[in-house]
GUNUTI-516739 format. One record per residue (C-alpha): residue number from 1; residue in three letters; x, y, z. Coordinates in steps of 0.5 Angstrom, whole numbers, m for minus. Layout:
<recs>
(rec NUM, 'ALA', (X, Y, Z))
...
</recs>
This chain:
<recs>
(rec 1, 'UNK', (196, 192, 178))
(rec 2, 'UNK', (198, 198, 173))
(rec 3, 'UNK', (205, 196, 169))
(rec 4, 'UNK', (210, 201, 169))
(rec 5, 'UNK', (212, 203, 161))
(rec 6, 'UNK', (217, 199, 160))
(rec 7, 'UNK', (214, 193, 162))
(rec 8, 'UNK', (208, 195, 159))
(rec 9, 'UNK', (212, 196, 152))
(rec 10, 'UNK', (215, 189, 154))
(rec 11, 'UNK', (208, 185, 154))
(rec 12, 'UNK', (206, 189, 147))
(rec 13, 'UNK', (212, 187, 143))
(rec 14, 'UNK', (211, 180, 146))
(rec 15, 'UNK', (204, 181, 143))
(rec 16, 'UNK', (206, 183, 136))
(rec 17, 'UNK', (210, 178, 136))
(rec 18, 'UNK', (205, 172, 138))
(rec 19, 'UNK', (201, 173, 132))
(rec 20, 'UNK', (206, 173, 127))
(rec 21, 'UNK', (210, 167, 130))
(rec 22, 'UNK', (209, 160, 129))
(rec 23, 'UNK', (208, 156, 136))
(rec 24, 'UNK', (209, 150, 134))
(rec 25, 'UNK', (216, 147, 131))
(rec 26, 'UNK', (217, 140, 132))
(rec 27, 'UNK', (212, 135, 135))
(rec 28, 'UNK', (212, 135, 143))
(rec 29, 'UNK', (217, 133, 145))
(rec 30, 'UNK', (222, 135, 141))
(rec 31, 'UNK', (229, 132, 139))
(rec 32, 'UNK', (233, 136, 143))
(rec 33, 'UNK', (228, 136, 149))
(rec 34, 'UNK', (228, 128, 149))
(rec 35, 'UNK', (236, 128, 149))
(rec 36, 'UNK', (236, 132, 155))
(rec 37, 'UNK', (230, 128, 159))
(rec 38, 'UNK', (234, 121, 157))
(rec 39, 'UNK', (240, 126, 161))
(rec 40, 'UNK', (235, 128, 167))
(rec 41, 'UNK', (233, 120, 167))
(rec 42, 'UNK', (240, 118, 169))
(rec 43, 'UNK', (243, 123, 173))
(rec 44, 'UNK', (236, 126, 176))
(rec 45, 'UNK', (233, 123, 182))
(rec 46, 'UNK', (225, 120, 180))
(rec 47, 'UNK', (223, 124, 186))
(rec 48, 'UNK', (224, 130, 183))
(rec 49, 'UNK', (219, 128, 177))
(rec 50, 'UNK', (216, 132, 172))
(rec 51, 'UNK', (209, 134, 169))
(rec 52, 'UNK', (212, 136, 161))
(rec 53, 'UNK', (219, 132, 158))
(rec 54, 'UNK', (220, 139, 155))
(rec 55, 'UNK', (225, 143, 157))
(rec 56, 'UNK', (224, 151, 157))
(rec 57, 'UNK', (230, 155, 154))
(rec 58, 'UNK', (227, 162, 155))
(rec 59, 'UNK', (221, 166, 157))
(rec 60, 'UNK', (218, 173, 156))
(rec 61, 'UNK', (212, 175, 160))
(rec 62, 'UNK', (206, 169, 159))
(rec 63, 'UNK', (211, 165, 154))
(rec 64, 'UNK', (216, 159, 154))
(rec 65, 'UNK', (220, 157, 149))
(rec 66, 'UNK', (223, 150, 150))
(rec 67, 'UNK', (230, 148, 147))
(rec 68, 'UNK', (227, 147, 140))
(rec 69, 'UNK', (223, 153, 139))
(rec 70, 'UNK', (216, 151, 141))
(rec 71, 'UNK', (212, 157, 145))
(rec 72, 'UNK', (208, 156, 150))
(rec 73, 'UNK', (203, 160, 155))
(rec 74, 'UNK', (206, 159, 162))
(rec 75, 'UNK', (200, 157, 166))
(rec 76, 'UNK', (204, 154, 171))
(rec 77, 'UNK', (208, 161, 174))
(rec 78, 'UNK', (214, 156, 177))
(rec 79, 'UNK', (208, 155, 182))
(rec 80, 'UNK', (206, 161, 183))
(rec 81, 'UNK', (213, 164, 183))
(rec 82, 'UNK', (213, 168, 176))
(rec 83, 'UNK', (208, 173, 177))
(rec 84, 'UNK', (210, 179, 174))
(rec 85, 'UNK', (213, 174, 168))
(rec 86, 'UNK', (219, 172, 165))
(rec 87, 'UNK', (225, 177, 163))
(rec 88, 'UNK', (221, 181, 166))
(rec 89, 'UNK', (226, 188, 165))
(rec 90, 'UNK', (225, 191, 171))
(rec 91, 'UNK', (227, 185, 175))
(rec 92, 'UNK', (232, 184, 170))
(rec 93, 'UNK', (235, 190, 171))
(rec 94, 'UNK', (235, 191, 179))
(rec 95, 'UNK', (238, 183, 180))
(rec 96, 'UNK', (243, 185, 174))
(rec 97, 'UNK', (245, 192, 178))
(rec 98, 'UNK', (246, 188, 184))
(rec 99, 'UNK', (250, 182, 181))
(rec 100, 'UNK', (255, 188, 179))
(rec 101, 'UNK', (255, 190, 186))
(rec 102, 'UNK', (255, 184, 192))
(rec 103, 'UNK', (253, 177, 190))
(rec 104, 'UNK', (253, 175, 198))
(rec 105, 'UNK', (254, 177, 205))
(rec 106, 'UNK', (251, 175, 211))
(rec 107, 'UNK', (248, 180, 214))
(rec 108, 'UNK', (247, 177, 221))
(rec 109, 'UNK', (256, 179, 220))
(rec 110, 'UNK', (256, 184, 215))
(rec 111, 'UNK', (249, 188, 213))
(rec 112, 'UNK', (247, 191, 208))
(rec 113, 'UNK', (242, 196, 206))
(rec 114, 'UNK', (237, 192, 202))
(rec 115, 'UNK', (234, 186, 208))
(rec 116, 'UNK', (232, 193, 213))
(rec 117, 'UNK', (229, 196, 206))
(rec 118, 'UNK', (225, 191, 204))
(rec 119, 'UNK', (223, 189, 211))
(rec 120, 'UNK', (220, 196, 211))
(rec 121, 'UNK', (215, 195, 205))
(rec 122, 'UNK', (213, 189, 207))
(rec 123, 'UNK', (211, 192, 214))
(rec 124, 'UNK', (207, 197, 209))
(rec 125, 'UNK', (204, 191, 206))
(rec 126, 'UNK', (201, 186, 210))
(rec 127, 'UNK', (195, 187, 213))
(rec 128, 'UNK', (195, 191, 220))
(rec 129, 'UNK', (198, 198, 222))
(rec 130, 'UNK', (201, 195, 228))
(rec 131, 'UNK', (209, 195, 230))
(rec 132, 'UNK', (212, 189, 225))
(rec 133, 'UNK', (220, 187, 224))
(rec 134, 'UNK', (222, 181, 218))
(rec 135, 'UNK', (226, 176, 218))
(rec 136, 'UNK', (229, 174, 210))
(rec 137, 'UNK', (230, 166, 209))
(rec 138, 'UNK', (231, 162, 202))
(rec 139, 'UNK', (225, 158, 201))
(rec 140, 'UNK', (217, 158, 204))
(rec 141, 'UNK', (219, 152, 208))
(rec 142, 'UNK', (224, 155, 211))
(rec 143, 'UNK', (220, 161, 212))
(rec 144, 'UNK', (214, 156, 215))
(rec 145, 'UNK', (219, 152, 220))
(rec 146, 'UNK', (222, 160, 222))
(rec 147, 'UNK', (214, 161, 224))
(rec 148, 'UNK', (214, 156, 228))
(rec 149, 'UNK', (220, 156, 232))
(rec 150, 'UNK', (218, 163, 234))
(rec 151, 'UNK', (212, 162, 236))
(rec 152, 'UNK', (215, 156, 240))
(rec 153, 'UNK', (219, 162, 244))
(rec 154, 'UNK', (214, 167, 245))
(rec 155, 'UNK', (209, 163, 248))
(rec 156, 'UNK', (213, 157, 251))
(rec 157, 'UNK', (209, 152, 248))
(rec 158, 'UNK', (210, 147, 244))
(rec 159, 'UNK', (204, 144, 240))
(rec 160, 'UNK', (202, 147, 234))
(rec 161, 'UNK', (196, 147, 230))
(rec 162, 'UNK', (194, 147, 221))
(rec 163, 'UNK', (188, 145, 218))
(rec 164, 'UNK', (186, 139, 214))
(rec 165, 'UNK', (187, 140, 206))
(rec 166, 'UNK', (193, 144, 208))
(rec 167, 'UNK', (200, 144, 205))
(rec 168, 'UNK', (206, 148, 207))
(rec 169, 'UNK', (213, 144, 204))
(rec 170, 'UNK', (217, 138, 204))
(rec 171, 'UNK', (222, 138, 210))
(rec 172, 'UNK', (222, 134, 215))
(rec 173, 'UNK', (217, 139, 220))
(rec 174, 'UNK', (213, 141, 213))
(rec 175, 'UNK', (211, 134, 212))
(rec 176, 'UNK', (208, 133, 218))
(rec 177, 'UNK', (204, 139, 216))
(rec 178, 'UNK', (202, 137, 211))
(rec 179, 'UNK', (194, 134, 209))
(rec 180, 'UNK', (197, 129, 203))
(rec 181, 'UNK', (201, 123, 207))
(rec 182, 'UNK', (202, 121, 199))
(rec 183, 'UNK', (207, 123, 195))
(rec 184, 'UNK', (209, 129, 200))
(rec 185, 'UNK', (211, 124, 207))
(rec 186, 'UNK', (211, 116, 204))
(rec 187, 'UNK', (217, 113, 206))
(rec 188, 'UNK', (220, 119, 209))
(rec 189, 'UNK', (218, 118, 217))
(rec 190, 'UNK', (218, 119, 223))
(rec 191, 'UNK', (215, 126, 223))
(rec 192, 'UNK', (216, 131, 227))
(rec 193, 'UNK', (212, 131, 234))
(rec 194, 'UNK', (207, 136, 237))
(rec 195, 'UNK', (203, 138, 230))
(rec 196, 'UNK', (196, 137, 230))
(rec 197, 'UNK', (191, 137, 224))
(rec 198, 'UNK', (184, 141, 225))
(rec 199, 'UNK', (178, 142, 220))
(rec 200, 'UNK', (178, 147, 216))
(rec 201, 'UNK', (172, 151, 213))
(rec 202, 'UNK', (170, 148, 205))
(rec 203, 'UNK', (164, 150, 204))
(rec 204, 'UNK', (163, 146, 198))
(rec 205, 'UNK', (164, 140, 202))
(rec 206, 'UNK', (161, 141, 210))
(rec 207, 'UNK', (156, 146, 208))
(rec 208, 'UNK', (157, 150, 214))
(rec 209, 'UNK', (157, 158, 214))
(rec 210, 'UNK', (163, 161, 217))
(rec 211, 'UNK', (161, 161, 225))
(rec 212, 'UNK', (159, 153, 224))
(rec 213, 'UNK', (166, 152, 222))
(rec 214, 'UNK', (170, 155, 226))
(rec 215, 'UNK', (167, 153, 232))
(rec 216, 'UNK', (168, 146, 230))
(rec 217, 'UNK', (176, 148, 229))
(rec 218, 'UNK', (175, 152, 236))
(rec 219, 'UNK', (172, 145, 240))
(rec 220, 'UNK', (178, 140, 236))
(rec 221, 'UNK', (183, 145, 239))
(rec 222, 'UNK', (181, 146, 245))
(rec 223, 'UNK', (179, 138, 247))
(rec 224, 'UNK', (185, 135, 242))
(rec 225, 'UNK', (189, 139, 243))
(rec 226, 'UNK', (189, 144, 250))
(rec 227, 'UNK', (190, 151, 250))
(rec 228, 'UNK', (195, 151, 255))
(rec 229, 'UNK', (200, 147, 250))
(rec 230, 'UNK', (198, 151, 243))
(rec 231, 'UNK', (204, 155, 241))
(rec 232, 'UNK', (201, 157, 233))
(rec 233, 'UNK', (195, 156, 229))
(rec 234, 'UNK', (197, 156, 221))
(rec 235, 'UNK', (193, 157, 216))
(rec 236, 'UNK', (193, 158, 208))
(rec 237, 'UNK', (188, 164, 208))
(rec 238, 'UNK', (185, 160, 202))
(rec 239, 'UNK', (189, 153, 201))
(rec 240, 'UNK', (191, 151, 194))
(rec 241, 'UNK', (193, 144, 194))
(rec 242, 'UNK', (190, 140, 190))
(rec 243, 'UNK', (184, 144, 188))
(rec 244, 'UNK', (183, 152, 192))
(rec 245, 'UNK', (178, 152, 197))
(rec 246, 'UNK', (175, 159, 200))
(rec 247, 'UNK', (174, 158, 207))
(rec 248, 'UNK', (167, 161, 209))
(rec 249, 'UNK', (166, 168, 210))
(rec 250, 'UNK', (167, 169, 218))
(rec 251, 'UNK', (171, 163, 219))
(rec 252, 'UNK', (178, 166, 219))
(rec 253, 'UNK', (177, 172, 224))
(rec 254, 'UNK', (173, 167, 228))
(rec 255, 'UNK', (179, 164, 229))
(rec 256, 'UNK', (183, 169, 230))
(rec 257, 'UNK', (180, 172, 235))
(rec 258, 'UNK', (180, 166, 240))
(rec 259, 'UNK', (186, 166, 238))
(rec 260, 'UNK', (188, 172, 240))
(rec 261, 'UNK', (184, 172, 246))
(rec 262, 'UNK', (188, 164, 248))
(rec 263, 'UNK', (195, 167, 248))
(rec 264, 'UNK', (196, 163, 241))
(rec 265, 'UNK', (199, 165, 235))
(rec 266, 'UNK', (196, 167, 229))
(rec 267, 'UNK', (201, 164, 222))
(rec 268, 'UNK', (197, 166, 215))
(rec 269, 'UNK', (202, 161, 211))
(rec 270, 'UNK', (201, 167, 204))
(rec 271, 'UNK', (207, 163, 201))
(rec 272, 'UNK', (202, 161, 195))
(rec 273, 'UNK', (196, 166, 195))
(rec 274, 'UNK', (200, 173, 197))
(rec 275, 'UNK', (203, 177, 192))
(rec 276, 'UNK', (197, 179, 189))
(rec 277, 'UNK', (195, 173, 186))
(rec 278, 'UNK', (188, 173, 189))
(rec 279, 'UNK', (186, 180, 186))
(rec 280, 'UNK', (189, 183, 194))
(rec 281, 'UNK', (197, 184, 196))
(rec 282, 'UNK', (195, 179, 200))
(rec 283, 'UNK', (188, 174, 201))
(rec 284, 'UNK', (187, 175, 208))
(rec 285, 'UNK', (185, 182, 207))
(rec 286, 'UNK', (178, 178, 203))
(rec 287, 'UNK', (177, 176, 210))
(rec 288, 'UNK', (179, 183, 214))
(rec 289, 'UNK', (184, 178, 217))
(rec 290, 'UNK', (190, 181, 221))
(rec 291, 'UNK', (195, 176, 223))
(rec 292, 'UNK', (200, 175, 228))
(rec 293, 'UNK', (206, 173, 223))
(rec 294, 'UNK', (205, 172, 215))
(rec 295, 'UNK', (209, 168, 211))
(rec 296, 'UNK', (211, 170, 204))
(rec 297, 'UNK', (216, 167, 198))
(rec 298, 'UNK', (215, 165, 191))
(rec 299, 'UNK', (213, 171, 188))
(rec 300, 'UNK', (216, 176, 192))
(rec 301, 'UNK', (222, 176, 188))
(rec 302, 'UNK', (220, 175, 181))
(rec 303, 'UNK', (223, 168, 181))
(rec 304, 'UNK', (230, 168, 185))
(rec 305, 'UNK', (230, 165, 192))
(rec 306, 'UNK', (227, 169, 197))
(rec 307, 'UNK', (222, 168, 203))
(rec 308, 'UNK', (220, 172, 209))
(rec 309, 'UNK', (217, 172, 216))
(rec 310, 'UNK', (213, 178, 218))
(rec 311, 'UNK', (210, 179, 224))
(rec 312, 'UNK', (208, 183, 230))
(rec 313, 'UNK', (215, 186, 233))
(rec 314, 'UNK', (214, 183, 240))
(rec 315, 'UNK', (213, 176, 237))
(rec 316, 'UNK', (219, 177, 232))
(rec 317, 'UNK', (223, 180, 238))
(rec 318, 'UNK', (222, 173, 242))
(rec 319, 'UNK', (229, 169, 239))
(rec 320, 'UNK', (235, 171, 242))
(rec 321, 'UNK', (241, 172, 238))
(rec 322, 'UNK', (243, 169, 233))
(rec 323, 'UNK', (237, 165, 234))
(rec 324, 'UNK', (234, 167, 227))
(rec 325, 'UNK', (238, 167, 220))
(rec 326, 'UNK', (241, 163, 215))
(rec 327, 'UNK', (245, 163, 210))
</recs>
């Protein structure tokens, strides 16, 4: 990925500054970074935990510099979300310009222009030159539970189908698509029906090439499942929870192509892995992978709240209106 001139004037500045600078400036934590985890411990619920009681004050590119002027290399990204980098100054400057314009409108009551736009380029980008619409939301978990309801309409089935190891978030209908019952859905039950676990490609582990795999997957879906009640397959192109895993080549076209030949939806859940993170715009195309609807959000707004639905125009077409939205 090429940096426009600004960015790159930006990332050699902060360069300079990093040899010059003294990272460290107080143990770590420091004092003020403990005054304010004494704070989030009475106000903050456990459940929202943390990994560093440090408390980040600002950031530039790569580097974070915390409430008592440590710096650190921001290896984390906000999970994913800060691929271009902190203060990144075209994104600084496109959300300044549109503050000074409009905070919020609904655009199901009163559109405007940037939805369609960005629907556009997203059209341009997925894998596949075929016809696709977009839907916006605020959250890839959102994003993921507006897949499944459209494929629910567009096939009149309720069932769907993800992979072992999968992750896909923490509301009520991601919970129960997750792999990890700990920490994600403890105590948090019932779950939402009709979701079933399939076994997905880990070489690594299973030693199967990527036919051997999916035609273990294809037999789960067809005797534990049944077509005739399978709405949506939803798979991570390479999943990242709790280590990465690279299915086996072939395993995700096989899948797709029975798939398609059974009425069934195809979902790639890119919220993790797209957005150039793989090397690719998104990591279906390592694997020739065309689907039906994919799923992006974290980096695709450089760190605001967005997430997106983007599909085959006959599937996204399926709700009625008003059907799909949100605020």
């Amino acid at each position: 990925m090429t940096l426009t001139a600004p960015a790159a004037a930006h990332e050699a500045a902060h360069a300079r500054e990093l040899t010059r600078a003294e990272l460290l400036r107080t143990e770590v934590p420091g004092p003020e970074s403990r005054r304010l985890h004494a704070e989030r411990l009475e106000h903050v619920p456990q459940g929202v935990s943390w990994a560093l009681p440090v408390y980040i004050e600002s950031g530039s590119g790569a580097i974070l510099t915390d409430v008592d002027g440590n710096r650190f290399v921001d290896l984390g990204s906000g999970i994913g979300v800060t691929t271009v980098g902190h203060a990144d100054p075209a994104v600084v400057a496109a959300a300044s310009a549109q503050l000074a314009k409009l905070t919020h409108t609904l655009y199901t009551v009163t559109p405007y222009r940037g939805y369609a736009e960005l629907a556009a380029k997203l059209a341009e980008r997925t894998p596949g030159d075929h016809a696709k619409k977009t839907m916006f939301v605020n959250s890839g978990a959102e994003a993921v539970e507006n897949a499944v309801k459209i494929a629910r309409k567009h096939t009149g089935r309720r069932a769907v189908a993800v992979l072992d190891h999968a992750f896909h978030g923490r509301t009520m209908l991601t919970m129960a698509m997750n792999h990890k019952a700990a920490p994600y859905g403890t105590g948090f039950g019932p779950f939402a029906g009709d979701v079933h676990r399939v076994p997905n490609s880990y070489p690594y582990r299973d030693g199967l090439d990527g036919a051997e795999a999916a035609a273990r997957t294809i037999a789960y879906l067809e005797r534990r499942i049944g077509v005739g009640e399978l709405a949506a397959v939803i798979a991570e192109p390479i999943q990242g929870e709790g280590g990465f895993i690279v299915p086996a080549e072939g395993y995700l076209p096989a899948l797709q192509r029975w798939a398609s030949a059974n009425g069934v939806v195809f979902v790639a859940d890119e919220i993790q892995s797209g957005l150039a993170r793989t090397g690719r715009w998104f990591a279906s195309e390592h694997f020739g992978l065309v689907p039906d609807l994919v799923l992006t959000a974290k980096g695709i707004a450089g760190g605001l709240p967005l997430a997106g639905v983007t599909g085959r125009a006959e599937i996204m077409d399926a709700a009625l209106p008003g059907g799909l939205g949100g605020t």
